[in-house]
mmCIF file as gemmi writes it, N, C-alpha and C atoms, coordinates in Angstrom:
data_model
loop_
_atom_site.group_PDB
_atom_site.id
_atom_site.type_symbol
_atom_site.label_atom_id
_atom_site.label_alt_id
_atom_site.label_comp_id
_atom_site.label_asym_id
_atom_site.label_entity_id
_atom_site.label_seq_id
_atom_site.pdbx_PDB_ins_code
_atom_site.Cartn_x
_atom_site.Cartn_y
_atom_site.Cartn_z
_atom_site.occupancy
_atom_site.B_iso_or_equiv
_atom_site.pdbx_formal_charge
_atom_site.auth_seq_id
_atom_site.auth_asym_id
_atom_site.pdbx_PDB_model_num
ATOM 1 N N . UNK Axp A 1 ? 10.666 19.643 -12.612 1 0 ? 1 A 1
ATOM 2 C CA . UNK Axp A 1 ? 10.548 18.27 -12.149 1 0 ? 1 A 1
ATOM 3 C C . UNK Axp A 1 ? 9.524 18.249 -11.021 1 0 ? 1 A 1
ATOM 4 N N . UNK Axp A 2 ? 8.914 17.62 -11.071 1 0 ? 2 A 1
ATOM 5 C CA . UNK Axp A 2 ? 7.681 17.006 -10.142 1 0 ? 2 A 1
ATOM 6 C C . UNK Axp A 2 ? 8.15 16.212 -8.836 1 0 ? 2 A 1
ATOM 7 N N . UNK Axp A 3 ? 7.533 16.453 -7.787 1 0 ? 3 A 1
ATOM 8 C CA . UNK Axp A 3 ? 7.739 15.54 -6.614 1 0 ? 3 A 1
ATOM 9 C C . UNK Axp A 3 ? 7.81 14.306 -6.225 1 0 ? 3 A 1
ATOM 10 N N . UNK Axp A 4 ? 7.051 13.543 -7.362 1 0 ? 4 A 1
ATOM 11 C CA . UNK Axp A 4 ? 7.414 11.811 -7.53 1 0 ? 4 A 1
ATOM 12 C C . UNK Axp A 4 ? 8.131 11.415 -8.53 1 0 ? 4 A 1
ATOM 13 N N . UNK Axp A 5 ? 9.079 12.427 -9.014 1 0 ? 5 A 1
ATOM 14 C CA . UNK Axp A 5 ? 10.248 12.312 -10.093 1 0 ? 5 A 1
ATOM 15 C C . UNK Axp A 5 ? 11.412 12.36 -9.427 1 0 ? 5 A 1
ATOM 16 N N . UNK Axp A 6 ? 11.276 13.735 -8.921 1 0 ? 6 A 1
ATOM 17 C CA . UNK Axp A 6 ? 12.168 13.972 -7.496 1 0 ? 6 A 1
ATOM 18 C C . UNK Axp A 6 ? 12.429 13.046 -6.863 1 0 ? 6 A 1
ATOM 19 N N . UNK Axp A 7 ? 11.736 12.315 -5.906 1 0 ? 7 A 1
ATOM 20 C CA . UNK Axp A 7 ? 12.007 11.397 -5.195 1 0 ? 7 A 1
ATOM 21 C C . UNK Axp A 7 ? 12.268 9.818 -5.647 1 0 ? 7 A 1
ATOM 22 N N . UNK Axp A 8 ? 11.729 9.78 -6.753 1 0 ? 8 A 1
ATOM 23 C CA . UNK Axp A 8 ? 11.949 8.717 -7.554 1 0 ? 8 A 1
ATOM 24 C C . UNK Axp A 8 ? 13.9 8.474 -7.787 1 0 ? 8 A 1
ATOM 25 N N . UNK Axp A 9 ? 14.277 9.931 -7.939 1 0 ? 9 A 1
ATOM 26 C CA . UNK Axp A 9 ? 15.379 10.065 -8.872 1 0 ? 9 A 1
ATOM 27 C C . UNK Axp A 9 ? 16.474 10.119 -7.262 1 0 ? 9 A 1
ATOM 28 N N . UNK Axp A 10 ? 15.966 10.807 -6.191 1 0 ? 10 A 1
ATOM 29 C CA . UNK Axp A 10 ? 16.706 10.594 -4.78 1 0 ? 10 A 1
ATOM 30 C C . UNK Axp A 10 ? 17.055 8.96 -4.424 1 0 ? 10 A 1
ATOM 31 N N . UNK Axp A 11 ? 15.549 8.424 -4.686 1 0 ? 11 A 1
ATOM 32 C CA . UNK Axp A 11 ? 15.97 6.522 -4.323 1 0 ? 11 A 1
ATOM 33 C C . UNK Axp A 11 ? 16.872 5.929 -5.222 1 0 ? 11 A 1
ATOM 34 N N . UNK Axp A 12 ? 16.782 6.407 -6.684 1 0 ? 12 A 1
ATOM 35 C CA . UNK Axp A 12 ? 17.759 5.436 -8.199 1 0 ? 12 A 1
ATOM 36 C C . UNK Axp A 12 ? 18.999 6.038 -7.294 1 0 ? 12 A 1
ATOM 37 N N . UNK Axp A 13 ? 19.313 7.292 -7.211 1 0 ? 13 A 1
ATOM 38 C CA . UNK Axp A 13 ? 20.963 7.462 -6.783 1 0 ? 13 A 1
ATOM 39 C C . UNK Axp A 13 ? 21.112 6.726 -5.224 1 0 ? 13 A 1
ATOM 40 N N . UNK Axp A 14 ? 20.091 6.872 -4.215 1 0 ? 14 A 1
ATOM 41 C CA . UNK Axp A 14 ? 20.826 5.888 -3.306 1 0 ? 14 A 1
ATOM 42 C C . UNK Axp A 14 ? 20.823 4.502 -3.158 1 0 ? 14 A 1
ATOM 43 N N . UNK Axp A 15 ? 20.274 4.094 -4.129 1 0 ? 15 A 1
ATOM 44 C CA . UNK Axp A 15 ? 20.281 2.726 -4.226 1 0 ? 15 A 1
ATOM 45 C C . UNK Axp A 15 ? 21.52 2.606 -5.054 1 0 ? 15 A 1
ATOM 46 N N . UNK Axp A 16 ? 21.811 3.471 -6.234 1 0 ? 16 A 1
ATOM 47 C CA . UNK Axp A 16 ? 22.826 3.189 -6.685 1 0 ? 16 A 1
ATOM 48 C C . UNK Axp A 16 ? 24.432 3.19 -5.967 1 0 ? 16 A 1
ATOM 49 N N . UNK Axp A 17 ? 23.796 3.687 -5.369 1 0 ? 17 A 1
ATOM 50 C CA . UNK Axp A 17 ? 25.36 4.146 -4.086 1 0 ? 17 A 1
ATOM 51 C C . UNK Axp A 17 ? 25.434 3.058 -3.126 1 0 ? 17 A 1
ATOM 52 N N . UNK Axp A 18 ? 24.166 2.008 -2.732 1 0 ? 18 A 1
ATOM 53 C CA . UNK Axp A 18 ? 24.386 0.827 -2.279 1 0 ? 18 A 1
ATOM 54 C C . UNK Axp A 18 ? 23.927 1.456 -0.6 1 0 ? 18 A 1
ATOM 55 N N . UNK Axp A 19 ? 23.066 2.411 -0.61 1 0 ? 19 A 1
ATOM 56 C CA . UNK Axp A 19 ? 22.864 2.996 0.876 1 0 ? 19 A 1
ATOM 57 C C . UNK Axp A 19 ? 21.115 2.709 1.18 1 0 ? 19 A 1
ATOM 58 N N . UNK Axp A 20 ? 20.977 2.568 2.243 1 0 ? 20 A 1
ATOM 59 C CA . UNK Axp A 20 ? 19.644 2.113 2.901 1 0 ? 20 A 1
ATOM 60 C C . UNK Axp A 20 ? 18.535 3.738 3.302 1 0 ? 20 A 1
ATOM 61 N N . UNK Axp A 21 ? 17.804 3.469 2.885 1 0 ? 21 A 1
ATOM 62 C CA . UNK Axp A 21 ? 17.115 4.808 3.744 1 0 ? 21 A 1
ATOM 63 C C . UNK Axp A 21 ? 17.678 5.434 5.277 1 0 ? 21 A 1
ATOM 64 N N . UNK Axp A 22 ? 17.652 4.29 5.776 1 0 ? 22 A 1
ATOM 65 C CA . UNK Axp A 22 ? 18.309 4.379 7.62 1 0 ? 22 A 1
ATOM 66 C C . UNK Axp A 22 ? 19.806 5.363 7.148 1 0 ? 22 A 1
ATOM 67 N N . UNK Axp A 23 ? 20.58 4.665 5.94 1 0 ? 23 A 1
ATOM 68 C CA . UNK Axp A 23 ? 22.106 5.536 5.965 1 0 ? 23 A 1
ATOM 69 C C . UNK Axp A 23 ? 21.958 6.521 5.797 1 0 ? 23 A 1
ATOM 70 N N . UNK Axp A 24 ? 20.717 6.837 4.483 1 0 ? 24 A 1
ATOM 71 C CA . UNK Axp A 24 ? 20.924 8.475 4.251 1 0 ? 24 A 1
ATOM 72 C C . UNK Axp A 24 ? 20.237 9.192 5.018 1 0 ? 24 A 1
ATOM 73 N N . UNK Axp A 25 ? 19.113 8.943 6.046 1 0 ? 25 A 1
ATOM 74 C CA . UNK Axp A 25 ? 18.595 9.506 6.85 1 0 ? 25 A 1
ATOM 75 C C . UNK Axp A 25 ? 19.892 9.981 7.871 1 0 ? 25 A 1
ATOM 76 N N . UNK Axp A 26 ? 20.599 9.135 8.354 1 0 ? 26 A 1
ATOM 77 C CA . UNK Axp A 26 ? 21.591 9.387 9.471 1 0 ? 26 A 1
ATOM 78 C C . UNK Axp A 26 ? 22.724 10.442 8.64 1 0 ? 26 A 1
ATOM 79 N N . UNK Axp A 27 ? 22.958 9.979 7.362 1 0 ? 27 A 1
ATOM 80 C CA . UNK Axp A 27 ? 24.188 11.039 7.068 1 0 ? 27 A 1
ATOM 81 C C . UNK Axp A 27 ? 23.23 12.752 6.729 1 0 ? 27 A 1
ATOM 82 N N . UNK Axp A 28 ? 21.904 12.824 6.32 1 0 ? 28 A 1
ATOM 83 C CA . UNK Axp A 28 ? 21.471 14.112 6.547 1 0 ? 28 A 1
ATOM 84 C C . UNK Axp A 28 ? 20.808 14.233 7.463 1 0 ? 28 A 1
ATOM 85 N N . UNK Axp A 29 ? 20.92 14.206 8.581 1 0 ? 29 A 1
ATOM 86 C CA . UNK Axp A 29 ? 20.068 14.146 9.737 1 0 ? 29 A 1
ATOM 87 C C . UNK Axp A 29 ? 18.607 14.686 9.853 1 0 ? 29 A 1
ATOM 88 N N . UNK Axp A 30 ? 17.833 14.057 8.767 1 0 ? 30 A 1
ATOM 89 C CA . UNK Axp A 30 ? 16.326 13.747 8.986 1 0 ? 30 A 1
ATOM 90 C C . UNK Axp A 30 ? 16.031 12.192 9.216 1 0 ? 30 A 1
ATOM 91 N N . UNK Axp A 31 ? 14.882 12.306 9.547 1 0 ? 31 A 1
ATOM 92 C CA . UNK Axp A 31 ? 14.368 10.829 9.825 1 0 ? 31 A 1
ATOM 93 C C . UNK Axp A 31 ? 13.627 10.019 8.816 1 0 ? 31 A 1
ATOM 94 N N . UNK Axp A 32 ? 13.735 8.604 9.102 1 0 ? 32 A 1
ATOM 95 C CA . UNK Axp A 32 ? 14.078 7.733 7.94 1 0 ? 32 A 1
ATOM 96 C C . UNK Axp A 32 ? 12.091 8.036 7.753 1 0 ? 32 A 1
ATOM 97 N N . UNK Axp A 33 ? 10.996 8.347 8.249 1 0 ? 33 A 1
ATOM 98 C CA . UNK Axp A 33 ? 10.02 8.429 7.854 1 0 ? 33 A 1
ATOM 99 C C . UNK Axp A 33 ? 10.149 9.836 6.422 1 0 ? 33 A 1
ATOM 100 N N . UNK Axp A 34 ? 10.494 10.63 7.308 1 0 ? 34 A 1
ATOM 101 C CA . UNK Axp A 34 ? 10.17 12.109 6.147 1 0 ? 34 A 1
ATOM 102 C C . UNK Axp A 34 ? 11.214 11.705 4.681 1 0 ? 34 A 1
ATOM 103 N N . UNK Axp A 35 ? 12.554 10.824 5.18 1 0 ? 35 A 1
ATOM 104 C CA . UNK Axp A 35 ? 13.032 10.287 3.824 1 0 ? 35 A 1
ATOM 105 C C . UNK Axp A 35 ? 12.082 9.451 2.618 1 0 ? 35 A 1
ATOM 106 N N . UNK Axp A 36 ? 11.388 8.979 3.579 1 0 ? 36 A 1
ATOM 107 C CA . UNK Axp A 36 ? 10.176 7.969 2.277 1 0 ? 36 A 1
ATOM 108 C C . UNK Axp A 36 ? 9.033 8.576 2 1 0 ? 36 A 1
ATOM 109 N N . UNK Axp A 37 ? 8.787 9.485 2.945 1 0 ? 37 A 1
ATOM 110 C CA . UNK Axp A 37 ? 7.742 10.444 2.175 1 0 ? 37 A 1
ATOM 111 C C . UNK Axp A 37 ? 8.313 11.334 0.763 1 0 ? 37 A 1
ATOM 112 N N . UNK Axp A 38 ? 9.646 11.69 1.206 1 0 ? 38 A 1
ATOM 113 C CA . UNK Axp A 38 ? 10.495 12.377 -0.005 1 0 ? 38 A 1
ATOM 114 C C . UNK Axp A 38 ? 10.637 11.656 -0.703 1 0 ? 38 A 1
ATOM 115 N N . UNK Axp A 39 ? 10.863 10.328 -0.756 1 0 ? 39 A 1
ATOM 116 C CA . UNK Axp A 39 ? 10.666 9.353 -1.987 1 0 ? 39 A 1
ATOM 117 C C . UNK Axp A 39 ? 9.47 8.845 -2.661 1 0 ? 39 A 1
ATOM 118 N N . UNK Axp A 40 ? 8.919 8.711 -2.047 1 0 ? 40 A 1
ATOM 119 C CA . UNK Axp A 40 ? 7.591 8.445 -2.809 1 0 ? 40 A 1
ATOM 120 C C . UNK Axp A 40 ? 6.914 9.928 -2.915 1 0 ? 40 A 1
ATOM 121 N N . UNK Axp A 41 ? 7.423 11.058 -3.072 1 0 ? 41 A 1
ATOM 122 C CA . UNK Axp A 41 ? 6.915 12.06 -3.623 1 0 ? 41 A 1
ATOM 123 C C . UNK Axp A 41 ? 6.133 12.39 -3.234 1 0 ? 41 A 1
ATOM 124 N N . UNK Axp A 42 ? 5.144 12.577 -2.137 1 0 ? 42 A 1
ATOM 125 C CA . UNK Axp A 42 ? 4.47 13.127 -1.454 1 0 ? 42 A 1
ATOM 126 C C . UNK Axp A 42 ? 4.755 14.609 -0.56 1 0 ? 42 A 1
ATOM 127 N N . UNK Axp A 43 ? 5.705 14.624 -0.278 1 0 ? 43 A 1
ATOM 128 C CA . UNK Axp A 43 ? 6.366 16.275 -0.291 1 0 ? 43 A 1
ATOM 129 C C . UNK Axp A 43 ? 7.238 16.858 -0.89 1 0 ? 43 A 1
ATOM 130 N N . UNK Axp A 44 ? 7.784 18.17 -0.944 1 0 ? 44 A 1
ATOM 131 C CA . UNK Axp A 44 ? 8.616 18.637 -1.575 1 0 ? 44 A 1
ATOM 132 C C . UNK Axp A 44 ? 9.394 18.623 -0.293 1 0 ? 44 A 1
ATOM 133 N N . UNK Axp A 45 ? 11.13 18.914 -0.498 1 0 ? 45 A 1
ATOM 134 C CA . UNK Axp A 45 ? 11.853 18.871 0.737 1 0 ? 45 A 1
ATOM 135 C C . UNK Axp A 45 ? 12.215 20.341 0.437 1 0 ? 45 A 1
ATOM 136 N N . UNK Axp A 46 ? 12.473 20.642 1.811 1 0 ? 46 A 1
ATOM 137 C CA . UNK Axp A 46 ? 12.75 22.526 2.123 1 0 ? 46 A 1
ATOM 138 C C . UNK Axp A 46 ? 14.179 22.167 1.267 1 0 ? 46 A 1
ATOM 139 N N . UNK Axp A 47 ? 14.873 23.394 0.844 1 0 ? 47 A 1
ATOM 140 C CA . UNK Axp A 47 ? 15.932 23.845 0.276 1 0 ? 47 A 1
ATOM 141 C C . UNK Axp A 47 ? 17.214 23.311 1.006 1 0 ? 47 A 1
ATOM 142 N N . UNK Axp A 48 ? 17.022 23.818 2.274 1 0 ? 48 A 1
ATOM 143 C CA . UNK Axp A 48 ? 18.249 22.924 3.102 1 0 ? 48 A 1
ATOM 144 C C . UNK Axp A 48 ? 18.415 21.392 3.011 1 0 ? 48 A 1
ATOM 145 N N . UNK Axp A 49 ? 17.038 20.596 3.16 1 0 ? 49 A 1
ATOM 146 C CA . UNK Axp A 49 ? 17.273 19.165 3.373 1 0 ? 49 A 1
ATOM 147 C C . UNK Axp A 49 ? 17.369 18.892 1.611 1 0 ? 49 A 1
ATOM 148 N N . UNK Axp A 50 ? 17.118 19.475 0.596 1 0 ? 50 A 1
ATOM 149 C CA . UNK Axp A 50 ? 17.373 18.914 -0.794 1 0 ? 50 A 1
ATOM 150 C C . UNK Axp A 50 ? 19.061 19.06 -0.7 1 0 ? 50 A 1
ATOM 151 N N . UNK Axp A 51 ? 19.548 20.119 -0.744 1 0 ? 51 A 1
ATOM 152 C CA . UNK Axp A 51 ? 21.006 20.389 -0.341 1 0 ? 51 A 1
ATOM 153 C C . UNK Axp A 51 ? 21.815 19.273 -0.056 1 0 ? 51 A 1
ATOM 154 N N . UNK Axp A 52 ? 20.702 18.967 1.372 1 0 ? 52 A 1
ATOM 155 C CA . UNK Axp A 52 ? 22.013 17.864 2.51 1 0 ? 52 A 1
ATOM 156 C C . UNK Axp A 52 ? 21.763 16.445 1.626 1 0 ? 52 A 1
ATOM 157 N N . UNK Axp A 53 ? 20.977 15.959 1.194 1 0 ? 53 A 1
ATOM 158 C CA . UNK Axp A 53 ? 20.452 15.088 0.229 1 0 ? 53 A 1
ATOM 159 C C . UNK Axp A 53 ? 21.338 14.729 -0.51 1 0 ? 53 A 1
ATOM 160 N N . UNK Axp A 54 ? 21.681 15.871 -1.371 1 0 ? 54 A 1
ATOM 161 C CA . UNK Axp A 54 ? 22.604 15.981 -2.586 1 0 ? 54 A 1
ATOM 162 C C . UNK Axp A 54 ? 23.952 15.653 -2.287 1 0 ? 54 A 1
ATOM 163 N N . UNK Axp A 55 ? 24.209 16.595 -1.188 1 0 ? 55 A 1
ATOM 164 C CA . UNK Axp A 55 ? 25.385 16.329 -0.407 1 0 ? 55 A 1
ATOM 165 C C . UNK Axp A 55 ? 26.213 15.002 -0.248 1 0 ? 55 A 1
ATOM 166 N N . UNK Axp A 56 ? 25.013 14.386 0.807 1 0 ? 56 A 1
ATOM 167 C CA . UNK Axp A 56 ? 24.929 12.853 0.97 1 0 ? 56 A 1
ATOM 168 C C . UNK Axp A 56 ? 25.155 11.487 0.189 1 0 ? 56 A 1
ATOM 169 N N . UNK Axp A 57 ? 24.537 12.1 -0.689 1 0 ? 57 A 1
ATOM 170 C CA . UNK Axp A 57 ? 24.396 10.856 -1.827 1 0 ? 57 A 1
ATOM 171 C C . UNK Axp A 57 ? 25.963 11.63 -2.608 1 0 ? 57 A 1
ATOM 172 N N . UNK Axp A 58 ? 26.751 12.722 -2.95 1 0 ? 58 A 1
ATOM 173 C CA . UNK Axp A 58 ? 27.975 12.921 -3.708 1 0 ? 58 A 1
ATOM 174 C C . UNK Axp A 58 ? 27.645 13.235 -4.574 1 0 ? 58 A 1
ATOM 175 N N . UNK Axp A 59 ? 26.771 14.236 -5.108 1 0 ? 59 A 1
ATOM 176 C CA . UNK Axp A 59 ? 25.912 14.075 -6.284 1 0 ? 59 A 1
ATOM 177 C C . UNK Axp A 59 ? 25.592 15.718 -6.423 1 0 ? 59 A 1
ATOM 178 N N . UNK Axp A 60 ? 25.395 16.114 -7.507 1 0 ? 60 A 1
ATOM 179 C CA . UNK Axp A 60 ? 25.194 17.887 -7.396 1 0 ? 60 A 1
ATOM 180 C C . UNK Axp A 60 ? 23.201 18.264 -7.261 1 0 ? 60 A 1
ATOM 181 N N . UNK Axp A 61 ? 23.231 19.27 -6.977 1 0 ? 61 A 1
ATOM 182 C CA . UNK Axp A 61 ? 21.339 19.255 -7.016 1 0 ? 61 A 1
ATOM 183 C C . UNK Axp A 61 ? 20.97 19.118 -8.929 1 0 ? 61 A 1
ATOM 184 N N . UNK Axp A 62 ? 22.233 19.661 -9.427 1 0 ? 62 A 1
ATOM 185 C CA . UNK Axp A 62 ? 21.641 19.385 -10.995 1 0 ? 62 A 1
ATOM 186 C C . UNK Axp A 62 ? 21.384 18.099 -11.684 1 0 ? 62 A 1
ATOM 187 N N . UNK Axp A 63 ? 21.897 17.53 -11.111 1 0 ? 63 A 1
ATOM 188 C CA . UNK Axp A 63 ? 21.853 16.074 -10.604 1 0 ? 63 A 1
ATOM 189 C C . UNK Axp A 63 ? 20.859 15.413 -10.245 1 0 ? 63 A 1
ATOM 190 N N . UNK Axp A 64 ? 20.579 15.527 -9.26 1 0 ? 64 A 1
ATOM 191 C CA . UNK Axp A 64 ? 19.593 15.329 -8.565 1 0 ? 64 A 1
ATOM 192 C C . UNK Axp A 64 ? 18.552 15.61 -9.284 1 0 ? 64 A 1
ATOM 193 N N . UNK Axp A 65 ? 17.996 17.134 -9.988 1 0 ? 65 A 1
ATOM 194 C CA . UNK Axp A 65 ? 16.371 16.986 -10.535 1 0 ? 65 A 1
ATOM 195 C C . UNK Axp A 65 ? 16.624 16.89 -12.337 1 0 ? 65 A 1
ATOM 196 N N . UNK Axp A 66 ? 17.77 16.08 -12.678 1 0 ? 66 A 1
ATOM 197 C CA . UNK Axp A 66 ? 17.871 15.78 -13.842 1 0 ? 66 A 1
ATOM 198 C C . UNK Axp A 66 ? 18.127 14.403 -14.116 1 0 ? 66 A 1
ATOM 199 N N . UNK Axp A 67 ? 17.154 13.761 -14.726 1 0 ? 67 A 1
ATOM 200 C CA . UNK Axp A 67 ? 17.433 11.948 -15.09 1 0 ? 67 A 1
ATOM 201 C C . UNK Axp A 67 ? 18.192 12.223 -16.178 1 0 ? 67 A 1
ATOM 202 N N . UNK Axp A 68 ? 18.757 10.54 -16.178 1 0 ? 68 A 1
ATOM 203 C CA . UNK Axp A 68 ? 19.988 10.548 -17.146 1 0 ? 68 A 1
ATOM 204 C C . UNK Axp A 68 ? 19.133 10.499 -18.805 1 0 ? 68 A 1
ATOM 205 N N . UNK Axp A 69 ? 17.946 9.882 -18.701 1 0 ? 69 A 1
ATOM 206 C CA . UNK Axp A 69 ? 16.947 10.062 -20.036 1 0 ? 69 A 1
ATOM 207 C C . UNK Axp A 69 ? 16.845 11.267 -20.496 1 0 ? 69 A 1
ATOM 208 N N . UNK Axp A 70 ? 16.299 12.106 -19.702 1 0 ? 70 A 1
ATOM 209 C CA . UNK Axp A 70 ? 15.795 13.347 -19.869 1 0 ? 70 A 1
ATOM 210 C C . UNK Axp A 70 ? 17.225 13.765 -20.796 1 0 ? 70 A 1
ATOM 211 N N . UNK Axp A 71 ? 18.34 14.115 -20.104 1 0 ? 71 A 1
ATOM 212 C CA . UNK Axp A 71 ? 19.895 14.541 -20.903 1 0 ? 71 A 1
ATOM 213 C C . UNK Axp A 71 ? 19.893 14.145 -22.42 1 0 ? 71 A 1
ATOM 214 N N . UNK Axp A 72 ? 19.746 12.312 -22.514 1 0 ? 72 A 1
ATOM 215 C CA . UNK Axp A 72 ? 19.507 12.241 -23.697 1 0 ? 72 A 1
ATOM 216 C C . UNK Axp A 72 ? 18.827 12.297 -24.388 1 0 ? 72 A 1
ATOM 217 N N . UNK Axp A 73 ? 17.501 12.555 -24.33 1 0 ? 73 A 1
ATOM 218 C CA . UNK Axp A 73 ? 16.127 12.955 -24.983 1 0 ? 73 A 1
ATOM 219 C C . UNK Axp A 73 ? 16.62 13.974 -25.31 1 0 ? 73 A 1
ATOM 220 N N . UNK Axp A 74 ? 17.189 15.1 -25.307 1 0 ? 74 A 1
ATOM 221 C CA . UNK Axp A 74 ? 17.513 16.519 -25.196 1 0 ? 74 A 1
ATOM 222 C C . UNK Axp A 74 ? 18.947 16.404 -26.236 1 0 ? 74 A 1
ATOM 223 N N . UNK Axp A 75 ? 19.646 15.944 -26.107 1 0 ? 75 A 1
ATOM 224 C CA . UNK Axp A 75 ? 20.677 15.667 -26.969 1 0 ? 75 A 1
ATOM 225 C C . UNK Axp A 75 ? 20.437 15.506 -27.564 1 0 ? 75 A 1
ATOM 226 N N . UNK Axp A 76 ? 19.646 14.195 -27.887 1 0 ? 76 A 1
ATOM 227 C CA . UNK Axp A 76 ? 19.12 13.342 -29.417 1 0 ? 76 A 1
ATOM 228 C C . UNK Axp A 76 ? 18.547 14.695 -30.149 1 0 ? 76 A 1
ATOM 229 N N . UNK Axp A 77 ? 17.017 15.469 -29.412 1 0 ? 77 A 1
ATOM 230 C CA . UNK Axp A 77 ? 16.624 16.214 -30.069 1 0 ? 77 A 1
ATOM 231 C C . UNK Axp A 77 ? 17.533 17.311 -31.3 1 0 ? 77 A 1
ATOM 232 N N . UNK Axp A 78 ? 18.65 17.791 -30.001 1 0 ? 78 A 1
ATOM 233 C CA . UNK Axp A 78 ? 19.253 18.851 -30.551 1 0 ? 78 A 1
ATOM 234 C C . UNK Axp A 78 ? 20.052 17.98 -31.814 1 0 ? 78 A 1
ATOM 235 N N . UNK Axp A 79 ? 20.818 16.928 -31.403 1 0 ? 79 A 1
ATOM 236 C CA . UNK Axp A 79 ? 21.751 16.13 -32.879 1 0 ? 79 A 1
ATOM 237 C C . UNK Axp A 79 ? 21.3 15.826 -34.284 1 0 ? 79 A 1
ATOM 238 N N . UNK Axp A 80 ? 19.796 15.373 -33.766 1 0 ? 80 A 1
ATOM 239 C CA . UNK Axp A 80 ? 19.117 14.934 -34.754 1 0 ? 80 A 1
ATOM 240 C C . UNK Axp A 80 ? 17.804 15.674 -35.151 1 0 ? 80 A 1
ATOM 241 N N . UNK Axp A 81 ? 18.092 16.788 -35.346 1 0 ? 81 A 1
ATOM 242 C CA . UNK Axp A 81 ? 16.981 17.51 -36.041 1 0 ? 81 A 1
ATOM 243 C C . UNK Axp A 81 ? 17.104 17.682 -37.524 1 0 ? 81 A 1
Protein backbone atom coordinates (compact mmCIF):
# COMPACT_ATOMS: atom_id res chain seq x y z
CA UNK A 1 0.00 0.00 0.00
CA UNK A 2 1.15 3.40 -0.96
CA UNK A 3 1.23 6.56 1.19
CA UNK A 4 -1.88 8.32 -0.26
CA UNK A 5 -3.81 5.02 0.19
CA UNK A 6 -2.54 4.84 3.58
CA UNK A 7 -3.67 7.96 4.58
CA UNK A 8 -6.59 8.03 2.54
CA UNK A 9 -7.72 4.76 4.38
CA UNK A 10 -6.50 6.51 8.15
CA UNK A 11 -9.18 9.57 7.26
CA UNK A 12 -12.32 6.84 5.81
CA UNK A 13 -11.82 5.07 9.42
CA UNK A 14 -11.75 8.35 11.38
CA UNK A 15 -14.30 9.87 9.86
CA UNK A 16 -16.09 6.80 10.15
CA UNK A 17 -15.67 6.75 13.88
CA UNK A 18 -17.15 10.36 13.84
CA UNK A 19 -13.56 11.85 15.18
CA UNK A 20 -11.92 15.21 14.03
CA UNK A 21 -8.22 15.34 13.18
CA UNK A 22 -7.77 17.58 16.56
CA UNK A 23 -9.35 14.04 18.42
CA UNK A 24 -7.06 11.72 16.89
CA UNK A 25 -4.15 13.90 17.09
CA UNK A 26 -4.81 14.29 21.00
CA UNK A 27 -5.66 10.53 21.56
CA UNK A 28 -2.07 9.63 19.73
CA UNK A 29 -0.20 12.36 20.83
CA UNK A 30 1.09 13.85 17.54
CA UNK A 31 0.07 17.04 16.20
CA UNK A 32 -2.90 17.78 14.23
CA UNK A 33 -0.35 19.20 11.33
CA UNK A 34 1.87 15.83 10.90
CA UNK A 35 -1.83 14.05 11.14
CA UNK A 36 -2.78 15.75 7.66
CA UNK A 37 0.35 15.35 6.22
CA UNK A 38 -0.28 11.48 7.09
CA UNK A 39 -3.46 11.90 5.40
CA UNK A 40 -2.93 13.33 2.47
CA UNK A 41 -0.03 10.97 2.02
CA UNK A 42 2.81 12.90 1.85
CA UNK A 43 4.76 10.91 4.51
CA UNK A 44 5.03 7.62 5.68
CA UNK A 45 4.42 7.48 9.62
CA UNK A 46 7.35 5.81 11.78
CA UNK A 47 6.14 2.33 13.09
CA UNK A 48 5.27 3.65 16.51
CA UNK A 49 2.89 6.51 15.37
CA UNK A 50 1.15 3.88 12.63
CA UNK A 51 0.66 1.60 15.82
CA UNK A 52 -0.82 4.50 18.04
CA UNK A 53 -3.04 5.38 14.94
CA UNK A 54 -4.42 2.00 14.78
CA UNK A 55 -4.76 1.93 18.31
CA UNK A 56 -6.78 5.10 18.34
CA UNK A 57 -9.09 4.70 15.77
CA UNK A 58 -9.92 0.57 17.46
CA UNK A 59 -8.90 -0.84 14.43
CA UNK A 60 -5.93 -3.49 13.78
CA UNK A 61 -2.79 -2.26 11.44
CA UNK A 62 -4.26 -5.08 9.04
CA UNK A 63 -6.84 -2.96 8.92
CA UNK A 64 -5.56 -0.13 8.50
CA UNK A 65 -3.35 -0.90 5.11
CA UNK A 66 -6.23 -3.05 3.81
CA UNK A 67 -9.48 -1.39 2.04
CA UNK A 68 -12.60 -3.10 2.31
CA UNK A 69 -12.49 -3.29 -1.90
CA UNK A 70 -9.27 -4.59 -2.10
CA UNK A 71 -10.75 -7.89 0.39
CA UNK A 72 -13.36 -8.18 -2.12
CA UNK A 73 -11.57 -7.87 -5.32
CA UNK A 74 -9.53 -10.77 -3.88
CA UNK A 75 -12.42 -12.90 -2.89
CA UNK A 76 -14.35 -12.40 -6.03
CA UNK A 77 -11.06 -13.37 -7.82
CA UNK A 78 -10.47 -16.48 -5.80
CA UNK A 79 -14.70 -17.56 -5.96
CA UNK A 80 -15.00 -16.85 -9.32
CA UNK A 81 -12.36 -18.22 -11.32
Amino acid sequence: MDTVSLGSRIREIRESHGLTQEELASKTGISIKHLSVLERGLKEPRLSTFLSIAEALGTTPDELLTSPNQDNEFISAILYK
